[in-house]
LUMRO-228615 format. One record per residue: x, y, z of N, C-alpha, C, O in turn; residue in one letter. Coordinates in steps of 0.001 Angstrom, whole numbers, plus 500000, padded with zeros to 6 digits. Example, Ala and Ser with C-alpha at 12.3 -4.5 7.8 and 13.67 -1.06 7.14 Angstrom:
2
513190494310507800512300495500507800513200496700507800514236496681508465A512850497750507080513670498940507140512900500030507870513409501138508039S
//
This chain:
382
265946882110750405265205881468749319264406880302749893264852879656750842X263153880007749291262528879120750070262699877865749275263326877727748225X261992876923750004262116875565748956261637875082748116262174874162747500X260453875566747831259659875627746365260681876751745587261015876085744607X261031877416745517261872877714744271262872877343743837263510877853742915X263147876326744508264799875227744410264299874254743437263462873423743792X264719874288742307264715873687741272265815872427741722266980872624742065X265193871196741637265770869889741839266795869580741082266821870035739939X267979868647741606269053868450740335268594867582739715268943867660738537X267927866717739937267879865309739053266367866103737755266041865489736738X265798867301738109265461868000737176266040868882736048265545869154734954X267128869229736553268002870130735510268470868859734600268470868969733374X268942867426735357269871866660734969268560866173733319268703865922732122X267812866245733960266629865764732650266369866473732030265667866031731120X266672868145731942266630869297730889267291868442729802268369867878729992X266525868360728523267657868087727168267686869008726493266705869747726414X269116869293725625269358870250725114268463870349723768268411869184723375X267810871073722961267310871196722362267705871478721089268453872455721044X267378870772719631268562871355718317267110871925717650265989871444717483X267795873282717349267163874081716942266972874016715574266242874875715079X267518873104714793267397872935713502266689870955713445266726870119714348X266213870846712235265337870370711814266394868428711736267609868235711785X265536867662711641266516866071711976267177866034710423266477866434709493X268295865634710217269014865351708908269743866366708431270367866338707370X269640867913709726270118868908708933271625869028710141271558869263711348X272670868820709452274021869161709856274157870373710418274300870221711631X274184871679710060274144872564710207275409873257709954275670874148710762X276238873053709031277131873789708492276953874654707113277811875284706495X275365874456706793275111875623705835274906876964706301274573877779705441X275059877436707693275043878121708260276785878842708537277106879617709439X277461878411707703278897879195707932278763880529707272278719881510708015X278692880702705962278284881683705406277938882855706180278365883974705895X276920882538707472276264883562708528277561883833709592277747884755710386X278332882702709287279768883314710647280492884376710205280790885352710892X280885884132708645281725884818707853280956885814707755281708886750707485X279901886194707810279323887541707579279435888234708781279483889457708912X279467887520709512279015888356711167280579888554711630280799889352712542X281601887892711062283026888430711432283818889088710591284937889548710819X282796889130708981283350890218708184283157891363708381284107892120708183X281468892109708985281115892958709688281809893392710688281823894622710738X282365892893711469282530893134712941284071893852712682284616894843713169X284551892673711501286199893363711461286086894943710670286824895910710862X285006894846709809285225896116708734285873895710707575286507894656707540X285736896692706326286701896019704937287541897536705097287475898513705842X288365897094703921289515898176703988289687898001702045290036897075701313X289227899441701808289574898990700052290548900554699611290179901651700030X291734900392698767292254901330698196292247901860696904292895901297696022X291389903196696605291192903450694988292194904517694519291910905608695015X293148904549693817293750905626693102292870905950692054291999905295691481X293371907343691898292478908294690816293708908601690041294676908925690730X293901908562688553294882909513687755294030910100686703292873909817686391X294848910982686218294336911745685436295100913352685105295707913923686010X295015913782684133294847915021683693294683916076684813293927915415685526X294859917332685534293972918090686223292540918700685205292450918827683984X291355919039686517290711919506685481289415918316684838288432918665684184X289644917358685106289067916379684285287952915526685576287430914417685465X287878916241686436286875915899687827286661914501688715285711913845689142X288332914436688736288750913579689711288445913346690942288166912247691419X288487914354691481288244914583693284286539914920693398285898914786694441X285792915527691685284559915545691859283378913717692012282577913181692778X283889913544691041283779912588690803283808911349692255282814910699692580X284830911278692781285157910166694356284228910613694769283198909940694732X284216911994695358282919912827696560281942912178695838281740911225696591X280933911972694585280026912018694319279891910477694617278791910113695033X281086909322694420281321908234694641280396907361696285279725906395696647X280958908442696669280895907302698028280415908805698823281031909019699867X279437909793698445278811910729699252279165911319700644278483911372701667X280850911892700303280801912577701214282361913553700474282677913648699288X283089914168701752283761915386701018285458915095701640285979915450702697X286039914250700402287958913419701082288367915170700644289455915390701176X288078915933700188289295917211700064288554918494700759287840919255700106X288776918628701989287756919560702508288534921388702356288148922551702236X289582920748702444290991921658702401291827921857701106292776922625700950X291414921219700441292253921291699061292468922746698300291657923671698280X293949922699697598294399923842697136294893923860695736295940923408695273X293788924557695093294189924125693642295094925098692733294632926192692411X296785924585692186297411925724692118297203926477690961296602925968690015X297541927405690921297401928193689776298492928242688453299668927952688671X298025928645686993298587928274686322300387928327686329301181927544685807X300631929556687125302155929661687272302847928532688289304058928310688277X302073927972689012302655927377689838302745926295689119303939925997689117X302060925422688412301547924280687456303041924284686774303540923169686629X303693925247686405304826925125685266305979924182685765306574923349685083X306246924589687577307533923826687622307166922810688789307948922365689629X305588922495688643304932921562689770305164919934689364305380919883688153X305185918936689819305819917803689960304323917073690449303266917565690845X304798915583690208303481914702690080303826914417691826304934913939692068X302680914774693281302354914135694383302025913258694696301825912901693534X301696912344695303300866911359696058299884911548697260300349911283698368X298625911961697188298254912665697653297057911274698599296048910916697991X297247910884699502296252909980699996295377910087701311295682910233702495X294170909959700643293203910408701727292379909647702421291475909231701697X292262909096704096291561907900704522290260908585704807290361909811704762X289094908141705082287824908008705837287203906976705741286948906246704784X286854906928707275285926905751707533284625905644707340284034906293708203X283913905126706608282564905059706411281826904086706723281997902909706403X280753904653707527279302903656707569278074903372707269277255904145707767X277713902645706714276605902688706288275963901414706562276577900431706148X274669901174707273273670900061708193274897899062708942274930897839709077X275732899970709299276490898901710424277742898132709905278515897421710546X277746898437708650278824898504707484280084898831707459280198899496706429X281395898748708119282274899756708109283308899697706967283856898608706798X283622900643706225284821900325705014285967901555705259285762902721704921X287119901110705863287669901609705537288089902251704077288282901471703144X288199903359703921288622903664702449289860904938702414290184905892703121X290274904347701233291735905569701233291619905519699854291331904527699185X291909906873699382291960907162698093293135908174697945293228909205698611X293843907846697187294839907838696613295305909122695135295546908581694056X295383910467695178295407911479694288296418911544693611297398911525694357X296751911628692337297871912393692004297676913732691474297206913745690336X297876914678691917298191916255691205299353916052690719300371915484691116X298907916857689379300119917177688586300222916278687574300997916698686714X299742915172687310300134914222686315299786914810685457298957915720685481X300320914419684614300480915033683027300215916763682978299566917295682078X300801917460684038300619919223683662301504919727683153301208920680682433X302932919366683263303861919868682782304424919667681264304017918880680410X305389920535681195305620920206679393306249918817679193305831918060678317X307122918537679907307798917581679585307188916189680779307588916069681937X306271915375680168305705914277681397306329913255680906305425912419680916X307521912576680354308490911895680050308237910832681771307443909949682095X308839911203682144308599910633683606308094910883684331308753910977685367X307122911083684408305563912140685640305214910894686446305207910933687676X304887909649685673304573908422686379305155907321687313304734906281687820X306666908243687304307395907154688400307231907091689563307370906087690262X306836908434689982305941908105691616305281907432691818305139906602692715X304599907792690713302871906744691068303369905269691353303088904460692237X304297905230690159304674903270690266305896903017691805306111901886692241X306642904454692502306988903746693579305979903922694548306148903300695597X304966904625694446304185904326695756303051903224695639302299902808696520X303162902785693976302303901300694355303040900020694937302459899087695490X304912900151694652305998899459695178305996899668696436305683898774697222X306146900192696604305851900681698160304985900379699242305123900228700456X304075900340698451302971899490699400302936897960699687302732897348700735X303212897518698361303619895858697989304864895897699009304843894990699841X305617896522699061307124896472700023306267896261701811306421895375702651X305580897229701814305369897113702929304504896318703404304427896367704632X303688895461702796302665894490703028303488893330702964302963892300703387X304947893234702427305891892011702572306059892151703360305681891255704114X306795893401704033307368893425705420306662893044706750307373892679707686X305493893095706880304139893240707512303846891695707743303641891071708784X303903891240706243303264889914706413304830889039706822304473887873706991X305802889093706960306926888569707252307687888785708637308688888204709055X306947889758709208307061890096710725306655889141711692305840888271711383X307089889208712715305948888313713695304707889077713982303868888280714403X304291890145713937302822890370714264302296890702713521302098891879713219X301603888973712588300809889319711204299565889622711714298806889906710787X298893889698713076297154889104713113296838890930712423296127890911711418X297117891809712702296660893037712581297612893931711460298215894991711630X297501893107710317298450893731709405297245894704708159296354894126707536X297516896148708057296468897122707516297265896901706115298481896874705928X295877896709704913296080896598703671296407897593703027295575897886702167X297432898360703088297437899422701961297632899504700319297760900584699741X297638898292699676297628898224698725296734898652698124295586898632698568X297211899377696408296559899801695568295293898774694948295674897897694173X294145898831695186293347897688694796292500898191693223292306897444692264X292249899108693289291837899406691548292531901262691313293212901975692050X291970901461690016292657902921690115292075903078688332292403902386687368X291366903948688380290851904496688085291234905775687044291043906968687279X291712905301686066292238906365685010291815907084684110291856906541683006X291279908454684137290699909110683508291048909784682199291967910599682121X290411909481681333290869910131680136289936911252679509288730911414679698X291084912218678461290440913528678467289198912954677216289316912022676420X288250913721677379287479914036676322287617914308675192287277913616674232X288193915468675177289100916276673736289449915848673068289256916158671893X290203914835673484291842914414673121291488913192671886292574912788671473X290583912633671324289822912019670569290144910790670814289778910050669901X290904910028672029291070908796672079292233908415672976291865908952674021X293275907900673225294457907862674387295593908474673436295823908271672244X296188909248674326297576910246673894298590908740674245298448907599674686X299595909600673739300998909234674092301211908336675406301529907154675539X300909909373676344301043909162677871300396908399678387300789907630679265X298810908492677754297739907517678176298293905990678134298176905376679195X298763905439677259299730904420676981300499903790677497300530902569677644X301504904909677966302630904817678790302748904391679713303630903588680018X301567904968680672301246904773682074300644903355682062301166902333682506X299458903491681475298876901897681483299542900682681447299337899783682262X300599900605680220301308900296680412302414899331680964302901898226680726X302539900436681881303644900633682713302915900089684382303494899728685407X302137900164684217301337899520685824300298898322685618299798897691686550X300045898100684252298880896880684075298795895627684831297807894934685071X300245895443685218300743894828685908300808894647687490301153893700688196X300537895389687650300961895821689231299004896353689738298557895957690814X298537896819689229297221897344689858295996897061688638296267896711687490X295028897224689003293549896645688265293094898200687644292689898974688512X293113898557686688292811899289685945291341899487685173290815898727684359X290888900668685660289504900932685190289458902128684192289266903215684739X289579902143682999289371903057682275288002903519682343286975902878682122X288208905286682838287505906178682584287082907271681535287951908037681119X285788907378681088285885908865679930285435909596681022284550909213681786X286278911066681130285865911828682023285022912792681039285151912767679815X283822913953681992283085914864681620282499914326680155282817914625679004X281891913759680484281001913267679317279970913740679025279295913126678200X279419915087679621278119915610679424278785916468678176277932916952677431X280104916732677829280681917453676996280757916752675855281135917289674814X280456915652675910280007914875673885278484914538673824277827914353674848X278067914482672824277171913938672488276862912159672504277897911494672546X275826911532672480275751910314672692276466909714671192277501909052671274X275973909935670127277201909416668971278439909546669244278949908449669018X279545910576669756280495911269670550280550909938671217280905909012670487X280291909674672371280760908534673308280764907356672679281645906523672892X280047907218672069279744905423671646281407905956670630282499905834671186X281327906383669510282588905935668946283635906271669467284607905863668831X283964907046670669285057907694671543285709906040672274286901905731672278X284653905242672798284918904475673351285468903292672449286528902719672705X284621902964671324285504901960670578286647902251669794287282901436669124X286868903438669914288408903710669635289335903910670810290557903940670666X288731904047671975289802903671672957289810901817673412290807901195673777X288787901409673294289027900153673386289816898943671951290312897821672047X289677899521671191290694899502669889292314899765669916293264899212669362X292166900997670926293880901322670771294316900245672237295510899952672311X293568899802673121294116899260674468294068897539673788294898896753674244X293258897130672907293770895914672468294712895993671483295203894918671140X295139897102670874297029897444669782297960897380670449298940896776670014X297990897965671714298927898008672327298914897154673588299535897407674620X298152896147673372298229895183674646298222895365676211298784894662677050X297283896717676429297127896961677727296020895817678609294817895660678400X296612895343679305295858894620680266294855895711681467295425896228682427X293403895914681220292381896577682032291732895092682895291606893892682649X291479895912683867290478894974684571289426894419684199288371895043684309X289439892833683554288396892158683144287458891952684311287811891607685438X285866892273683800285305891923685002284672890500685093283924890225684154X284850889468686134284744888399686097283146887599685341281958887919685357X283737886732684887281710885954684083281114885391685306281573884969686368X279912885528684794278802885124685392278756883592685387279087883083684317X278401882740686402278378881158686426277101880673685679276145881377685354X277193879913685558275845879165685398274284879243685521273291879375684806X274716879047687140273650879256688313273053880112688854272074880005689592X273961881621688310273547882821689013272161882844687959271950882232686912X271068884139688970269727884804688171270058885423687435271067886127687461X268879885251686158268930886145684997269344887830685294270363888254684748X268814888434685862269015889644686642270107890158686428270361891070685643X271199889275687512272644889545687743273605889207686376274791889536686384X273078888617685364273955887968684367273667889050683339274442889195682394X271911890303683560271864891152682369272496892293683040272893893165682267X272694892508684342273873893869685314275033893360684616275182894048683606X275994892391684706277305892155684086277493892814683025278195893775682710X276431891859682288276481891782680783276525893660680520277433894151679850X275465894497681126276073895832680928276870896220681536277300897353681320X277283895573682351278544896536682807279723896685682219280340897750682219X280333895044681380281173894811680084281304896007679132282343896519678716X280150896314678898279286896859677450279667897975678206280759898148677664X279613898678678869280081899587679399281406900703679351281508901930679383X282247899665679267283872899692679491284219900426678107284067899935676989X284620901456678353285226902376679150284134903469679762283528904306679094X284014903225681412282672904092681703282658905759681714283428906396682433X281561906468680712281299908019680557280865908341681779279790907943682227X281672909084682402280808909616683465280741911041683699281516911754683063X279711911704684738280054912867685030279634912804686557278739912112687044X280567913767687257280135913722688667279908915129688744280231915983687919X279248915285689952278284916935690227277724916422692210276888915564692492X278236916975692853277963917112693920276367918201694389275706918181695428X276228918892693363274827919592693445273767919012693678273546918001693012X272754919443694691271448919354694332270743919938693815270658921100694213X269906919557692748269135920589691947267694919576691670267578918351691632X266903920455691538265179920420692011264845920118690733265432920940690029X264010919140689842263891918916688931262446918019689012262202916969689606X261623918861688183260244918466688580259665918052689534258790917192689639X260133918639690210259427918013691952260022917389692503259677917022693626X261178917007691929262198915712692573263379916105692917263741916927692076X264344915923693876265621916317694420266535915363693665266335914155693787X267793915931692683268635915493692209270209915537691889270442916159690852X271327915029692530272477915290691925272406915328690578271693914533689964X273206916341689919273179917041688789273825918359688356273933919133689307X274292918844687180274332919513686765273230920657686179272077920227686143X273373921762685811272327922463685235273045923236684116274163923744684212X272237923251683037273011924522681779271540924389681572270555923755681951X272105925754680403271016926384679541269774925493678639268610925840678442X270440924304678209269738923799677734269254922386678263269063921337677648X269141922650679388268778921487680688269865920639681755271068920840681918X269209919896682230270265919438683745270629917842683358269913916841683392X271639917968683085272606916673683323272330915635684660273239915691685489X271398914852684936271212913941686013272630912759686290273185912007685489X272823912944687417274484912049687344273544910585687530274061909668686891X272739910325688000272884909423688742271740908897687845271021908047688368X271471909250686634269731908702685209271160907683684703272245908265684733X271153906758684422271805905468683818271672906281682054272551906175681198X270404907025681886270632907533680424271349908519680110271571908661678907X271876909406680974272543910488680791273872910328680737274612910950679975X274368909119681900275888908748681882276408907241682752275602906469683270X277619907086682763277991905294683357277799905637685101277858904724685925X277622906735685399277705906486686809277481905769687509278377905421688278X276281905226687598275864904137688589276266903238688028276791902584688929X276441902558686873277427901452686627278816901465686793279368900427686427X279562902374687255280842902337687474280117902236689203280441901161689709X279571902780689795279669902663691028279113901283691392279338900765692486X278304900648690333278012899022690694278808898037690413278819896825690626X279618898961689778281406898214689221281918897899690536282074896708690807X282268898979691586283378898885691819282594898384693644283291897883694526X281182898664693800280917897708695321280450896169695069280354895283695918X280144896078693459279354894502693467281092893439693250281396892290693571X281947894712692475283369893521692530284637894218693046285666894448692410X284319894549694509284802895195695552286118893918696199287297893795696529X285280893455696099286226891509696985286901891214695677288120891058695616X286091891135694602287134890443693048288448891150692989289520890547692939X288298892751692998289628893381693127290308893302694221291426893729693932X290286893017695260290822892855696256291391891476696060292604891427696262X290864890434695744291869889025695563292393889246693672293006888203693448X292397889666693021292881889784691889294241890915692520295442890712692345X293916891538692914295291892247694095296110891313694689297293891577694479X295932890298695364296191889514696216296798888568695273298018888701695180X296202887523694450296517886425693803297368886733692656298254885933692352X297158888039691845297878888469690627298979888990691014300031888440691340X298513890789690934299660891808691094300766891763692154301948892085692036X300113891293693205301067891254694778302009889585694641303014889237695260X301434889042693892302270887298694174302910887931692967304067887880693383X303023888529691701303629889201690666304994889603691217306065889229690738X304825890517692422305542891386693231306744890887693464307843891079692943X306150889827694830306558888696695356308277888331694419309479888591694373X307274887635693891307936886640693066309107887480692533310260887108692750X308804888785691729310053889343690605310947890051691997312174890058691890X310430890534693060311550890715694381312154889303695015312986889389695918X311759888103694569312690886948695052313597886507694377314705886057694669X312670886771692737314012886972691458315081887375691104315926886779690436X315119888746691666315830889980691749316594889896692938317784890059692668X316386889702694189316850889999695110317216888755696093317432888696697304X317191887672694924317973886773696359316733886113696673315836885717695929X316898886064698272316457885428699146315882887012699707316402888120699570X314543886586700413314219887778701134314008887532702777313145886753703182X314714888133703507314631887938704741313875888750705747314297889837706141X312912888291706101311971889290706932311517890919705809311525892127706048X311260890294704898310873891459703513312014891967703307311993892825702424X313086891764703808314376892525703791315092891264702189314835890075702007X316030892255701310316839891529700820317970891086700737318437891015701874X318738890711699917319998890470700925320718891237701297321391891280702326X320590892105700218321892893528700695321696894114702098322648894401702824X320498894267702421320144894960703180320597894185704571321282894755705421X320108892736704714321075891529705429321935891965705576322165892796706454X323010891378704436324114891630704435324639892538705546325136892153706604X324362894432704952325079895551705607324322895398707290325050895836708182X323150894904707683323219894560709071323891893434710170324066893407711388X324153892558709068325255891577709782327007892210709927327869892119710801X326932892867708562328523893823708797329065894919709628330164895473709631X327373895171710738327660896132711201327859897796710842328512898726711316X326919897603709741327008898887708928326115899984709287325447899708710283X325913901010708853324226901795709356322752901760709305322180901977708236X322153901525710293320836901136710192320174902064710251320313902768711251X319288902422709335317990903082709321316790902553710377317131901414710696X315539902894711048315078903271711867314446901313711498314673900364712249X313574901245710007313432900083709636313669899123710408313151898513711343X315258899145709333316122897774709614316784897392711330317146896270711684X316803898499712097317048898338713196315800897727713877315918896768714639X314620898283713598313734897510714071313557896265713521312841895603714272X313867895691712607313759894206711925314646893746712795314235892853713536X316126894218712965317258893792713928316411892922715607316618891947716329X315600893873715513315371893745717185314577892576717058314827891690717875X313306892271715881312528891451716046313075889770715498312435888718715508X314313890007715103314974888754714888315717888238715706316239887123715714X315775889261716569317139889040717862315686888277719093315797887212719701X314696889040719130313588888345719670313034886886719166312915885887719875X312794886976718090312833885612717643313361884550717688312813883467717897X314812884826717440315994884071717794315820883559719877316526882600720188X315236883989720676315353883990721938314169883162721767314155882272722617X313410883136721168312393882383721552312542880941721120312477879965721868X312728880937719953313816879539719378314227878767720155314067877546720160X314976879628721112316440879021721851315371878410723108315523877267723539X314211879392723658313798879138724980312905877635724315312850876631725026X312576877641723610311049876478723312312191875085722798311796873919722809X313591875469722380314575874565722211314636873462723303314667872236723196X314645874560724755315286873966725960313922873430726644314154872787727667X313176873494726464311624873246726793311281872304726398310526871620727090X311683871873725134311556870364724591312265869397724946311937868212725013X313756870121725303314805868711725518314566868575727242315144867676727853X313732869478727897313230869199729518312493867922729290312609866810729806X311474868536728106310592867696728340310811866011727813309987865159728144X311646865777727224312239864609726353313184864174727659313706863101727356X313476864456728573314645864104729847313843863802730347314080862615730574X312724864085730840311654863891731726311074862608731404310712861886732333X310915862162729987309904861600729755310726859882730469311940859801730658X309912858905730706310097857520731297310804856779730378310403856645729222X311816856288730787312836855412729392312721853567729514313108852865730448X312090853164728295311227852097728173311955851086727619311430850031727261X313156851323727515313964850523726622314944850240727303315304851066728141X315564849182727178316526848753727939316876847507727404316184846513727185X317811847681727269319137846407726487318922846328725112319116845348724393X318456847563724760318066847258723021316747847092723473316419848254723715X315901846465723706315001845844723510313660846476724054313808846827725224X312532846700723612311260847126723693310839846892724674310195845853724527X310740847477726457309214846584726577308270846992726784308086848031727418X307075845996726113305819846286726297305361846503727647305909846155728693X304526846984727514303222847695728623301967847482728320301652847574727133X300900847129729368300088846797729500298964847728729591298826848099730756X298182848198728860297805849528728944296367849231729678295622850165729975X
//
């Protein structure tokens, strides 16, 4: 290298750093841009259950949701099998992207609900595998390795009701219910191209009539502030107005005046899923990405601290998500399941680390210079 390209030090030393923002400006209105760029980077993770009726275009409906195909394999049974068939849990992940976007998503099926004669208890699965999840997001978050703990909680769910049926059955009730509590509830009218527009409008204020008789708690969707644009405050305002959303889903494309459209087709013209006049679709789907985060901390702050709380009620003290019984029979030396043996191990680890950072402190407290002598303080000259 020669010596004209040797950049001098007492030249670098006079480089000043340069602020790229303007005099008086702090620059912490710029967090917002961190949180975006490390919300991106991590991905979201959201969980939707579907219930319903079979038949009532559950699994059509998701596909048409989020444009692509969660049952590629699906087996739909036939009426004999239906007689002595039992309510599943049927849950399906894919990852989706869209402009760099990643969301995890899992959706959540039940077959079988309400097919059989007697659905007296059809819904107790459903409610242990929303326990279940809450169980395991205690356990998770009570472990030592919280940084990478996967959300499986139920975050909305989506309950479809029949058409026919002139308003909520028995069961419809039951269930709601019975989980209002525990998960964010979106009442659905399914196949709505099957009433007429008089048909829906009074279908709906008689289901929203019978859910304020019987005190079902649905997912309120949050008000608009102050400050927000007119715009966003007249989207709310219909989306409210909305509730309980008609929808119809149709995975078809069909050609309609020159234009490419999901849709249906009959005799007396094509059902557009996605015309705001024909049905709630796109407002249920602006439901559920514009208050995607609301259900997710209404999950978090409500139903799951709900959880919490009535398992600390109930059960004692909870130890490493574990309760006491479960304590208990591992301190007695009793049989461990695959679990609790592994909880065993990570407390027995814990416990070692305790002990090592114990002896690490009292090194370091022996070590330290002893300043006192005869009682008495002395100062130092610093």
């Amino acid at each position: 290298m020669s010596a004209r390209n040797v950049i001098p030090i007492s030249v670098l030393e006079n480089v000043q750093f340069v602020n790229p923002e303007q005099s008086g400006y702090v620059g912490f209105a710029n967090l917002p841009n961190q949180v975006h760029r490390k919300s991106v980077k991590k991905g979201f993770e959201f969980t939707l259950m579907v219930v319903g009726e079979s038949g009532l275009g559950k699994s059509t409906l998701v596909n048409s949701l989020f444009l692509t195909d969660l049952y590629p394999e699906r087996h739909i049974p036939s009426a004999s099998e239906k007689i002595d068939q039992t309510v599943k849990i049927d849950a399906s992940t894919v990852e989706i992207e869209e402009r760099g976007v990643k969301l995890r998503l899992t959706v959540v099926d039940t077959p079988g609900f309400g097919d059989s004669l007697n659905s007296t208890d059809c819904f107790k699965p459903i409610i242990q595998y929303i326990d279940d999840q809450f169980e395991r997001y205690l356990n998770d978050e009570s472990g030592l390795n919280r940084r990478h703990i996967i959300d499986n909680r139920v975050h909305c769910c989506f309950y479809f009701v029949n058409p026919s049926s002139h308003g909520l059955k028995p069961l419809d009730i039951a269930f709601m219910k019975a989980v209002h509590h525990k998960v964010n509830i979106v009442p659905v009218l399914a196949k709505a191209d099957t009433l007429t527009q008089l048909e829906v409008t009074t279908l709906k204020r008689k289901i929203l009539d019978q859910i304020d008789e019987f005190g079902i708690r649905i997912y309120p969707l949050p008000d608009c502030d102050s400050d927000e644009d007119e715009d966003y405050k007249e989207q709310c305002r219909q989306l409210k107005n909305a509730v309980p959303f008609a929808v119809v889903g149709a995975n078809t494309i069909i050609e309609v005046k020159g234009r490419k459209v999901r849709g249906r087709m009959y005799p007396w013209g094509v059902v557009e899923v996605e015309n705001p006049e024909h049905c709630d679709f796109i407002k249920l789907r602006t439901m559920l990405i514009t208050h995607m985060q609301d259900l997710q901390e209404v999950t978090q702050e409500s139903h799951y601290e709900n959880y919490r709380a009535e398992k600390l009620a109930n059960g004692g003290s909870i130890k490493h998500g574990k309760s006491t019984g479960s304590v208990d029979r591992m301190e007695n030396g009793g049989d461990y399941s695959d679990k609790e043996r592994e909880l065993k191990q990570k407390e027995a680890e814990l416990r070692r680390m305790q002990e090592r950072l114990a002896r690490m402190q009292a090194e370091i407290e022996s070590k330290k210079p002893q300043h006192i002598q005869n009682g008495d303080l002395k100062s130092q000259d610093l």
